[in-house]
N, C-alpha and C positions, 0 to 999 in steps of 0.2 A: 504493500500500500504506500507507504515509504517513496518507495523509490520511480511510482508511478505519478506520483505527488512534483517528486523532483525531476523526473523525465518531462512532464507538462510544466514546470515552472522553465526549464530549457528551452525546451519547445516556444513557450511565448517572449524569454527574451531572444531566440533565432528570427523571430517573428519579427520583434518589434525593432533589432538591427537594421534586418532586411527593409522594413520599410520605412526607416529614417534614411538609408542609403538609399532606395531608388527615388525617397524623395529630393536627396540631394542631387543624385545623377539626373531627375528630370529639370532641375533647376538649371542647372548647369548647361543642360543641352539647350536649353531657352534662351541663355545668357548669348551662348553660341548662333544662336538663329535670329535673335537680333542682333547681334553685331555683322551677321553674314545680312541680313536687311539691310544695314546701313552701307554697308561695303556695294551692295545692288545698286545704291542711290548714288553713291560717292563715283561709279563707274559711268552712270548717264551722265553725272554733271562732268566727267572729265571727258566725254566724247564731245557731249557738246560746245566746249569753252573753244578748240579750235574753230567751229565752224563761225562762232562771234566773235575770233579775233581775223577771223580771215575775210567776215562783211565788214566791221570797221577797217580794216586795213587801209582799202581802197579809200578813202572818205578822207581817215585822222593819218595820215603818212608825218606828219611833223610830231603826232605824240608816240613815237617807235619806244621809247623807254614804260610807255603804260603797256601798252601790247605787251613787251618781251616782260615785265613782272607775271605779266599773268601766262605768259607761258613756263616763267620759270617754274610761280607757284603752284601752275600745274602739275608739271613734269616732280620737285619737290614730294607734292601730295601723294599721287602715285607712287612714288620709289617708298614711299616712309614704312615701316617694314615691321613697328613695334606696336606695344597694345592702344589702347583707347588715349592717354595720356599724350601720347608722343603723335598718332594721328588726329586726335584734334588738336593739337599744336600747327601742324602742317594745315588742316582745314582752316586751320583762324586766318593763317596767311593768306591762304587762296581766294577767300572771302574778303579781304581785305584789297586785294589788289581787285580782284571783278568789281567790288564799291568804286576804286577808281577809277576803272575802267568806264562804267554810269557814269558815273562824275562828266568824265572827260565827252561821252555822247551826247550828254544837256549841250552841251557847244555847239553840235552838229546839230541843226534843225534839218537839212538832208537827210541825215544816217538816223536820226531818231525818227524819223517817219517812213523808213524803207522798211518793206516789208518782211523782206528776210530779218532783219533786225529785231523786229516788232516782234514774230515768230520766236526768235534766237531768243530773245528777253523772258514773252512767255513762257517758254519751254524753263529754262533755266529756274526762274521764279517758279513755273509749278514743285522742279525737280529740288530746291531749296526746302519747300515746306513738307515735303517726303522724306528729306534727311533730316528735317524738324520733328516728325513725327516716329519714324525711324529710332534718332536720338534718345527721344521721349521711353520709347516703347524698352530700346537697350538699357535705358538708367535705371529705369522701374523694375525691367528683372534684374539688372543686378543689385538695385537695392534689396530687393525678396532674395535673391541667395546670401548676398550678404550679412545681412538680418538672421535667418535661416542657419549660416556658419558660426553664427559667433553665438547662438544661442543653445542656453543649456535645455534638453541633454545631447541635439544635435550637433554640438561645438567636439562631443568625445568624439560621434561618429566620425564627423568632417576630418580630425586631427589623424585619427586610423587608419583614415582612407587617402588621407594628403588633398582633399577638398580646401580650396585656396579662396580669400575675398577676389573680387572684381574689383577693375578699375572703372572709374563712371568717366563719360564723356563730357567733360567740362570744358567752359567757353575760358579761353586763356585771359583776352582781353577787355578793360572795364568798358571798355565802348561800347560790344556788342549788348551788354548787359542794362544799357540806356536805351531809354525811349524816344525813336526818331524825331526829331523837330521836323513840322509840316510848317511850310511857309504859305502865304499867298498872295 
């Protein structure tokens, strides 16, 4: 009796391991599936930044130093090879130079009215608030695994099984972090 006692207390902590691990492992793989979401968005807005530096081209030929930033910061973003920390570091950049790139087409009443432009604009602006939501969706699970890892008694599982915090994708700069001023 004993020892059917103690083979069932076994039994439910085998149980109850098992299912703080796959609840970590499903955590985990989420964590992974938005960051791979965001990596999807990050890949449109890197196809498209050539095709709107190649319609301004023809128009802004005297601003060659705004163009070649936003090809570097292109080229930059893509290469960057580390986790969330270090790629949105490279994102801050690349957004920053496409701002001055805008900037520099308010100049052009030509190029801001050309079509392919107008396109190029939208496209890129839709593909911005996909990586906005994208973002959003990658922070939230890894705050939930985060949470999740450091919390007892899942914190014993996590440390057994080498279950590590997430980095979250944070804006580097306090600019972005301010509310645009509308003029009129």
């Amino acid at each position: 009796m004993i020892a059917l006692i103690i083979l069932a207390l076994i039994i439910l902590i085998v149980l109850f391991i098992a299912g703080l691990y796959n609840k970590l492992v499903k955590m985990r793989t989420l964590v992974k599936n938005a960051w791979s979401q965001i990596d999807v968005q990050l890949k449109r807005r890197y196809d498209l930044i050539p095709n709107l530096v190649e319609t301004a081209k023809g128009y802004i030929k005297h601003e060659r130093e705004t163009l070649e930033a936003v090809v570097k910061a292109r080229q930059m973003a893509i290469d960057t090879k580390g986790g969330a920390a270090e790629q949105a570091k490279a994102e801050n950049m690349l957004s920053q130079t496409l701002r001055s790139l805008f900037a520099v087409v308010e100049n052009y009443p030509d190029l801001k009215a050309n079509q392919n432009m107008l396109a190029l604009q939208e496209e890129l602006s839709s593909t911005e608030n996909k990586i906005s939501f994208a973002r959003q969706f990658y922070n939230d699970s890894v705050m939930k695994l985060n949470v999740t890892v450091q919390s007892v008694p899942t914190n014993i599982i996590a440390g057994m099984f080498n279950f590590k915090t997430e980095e979250f994708f944070e804006l580097e700069s306090p600019a972005e972090r301010e509310a645009p001023k509308v003029k009129f």
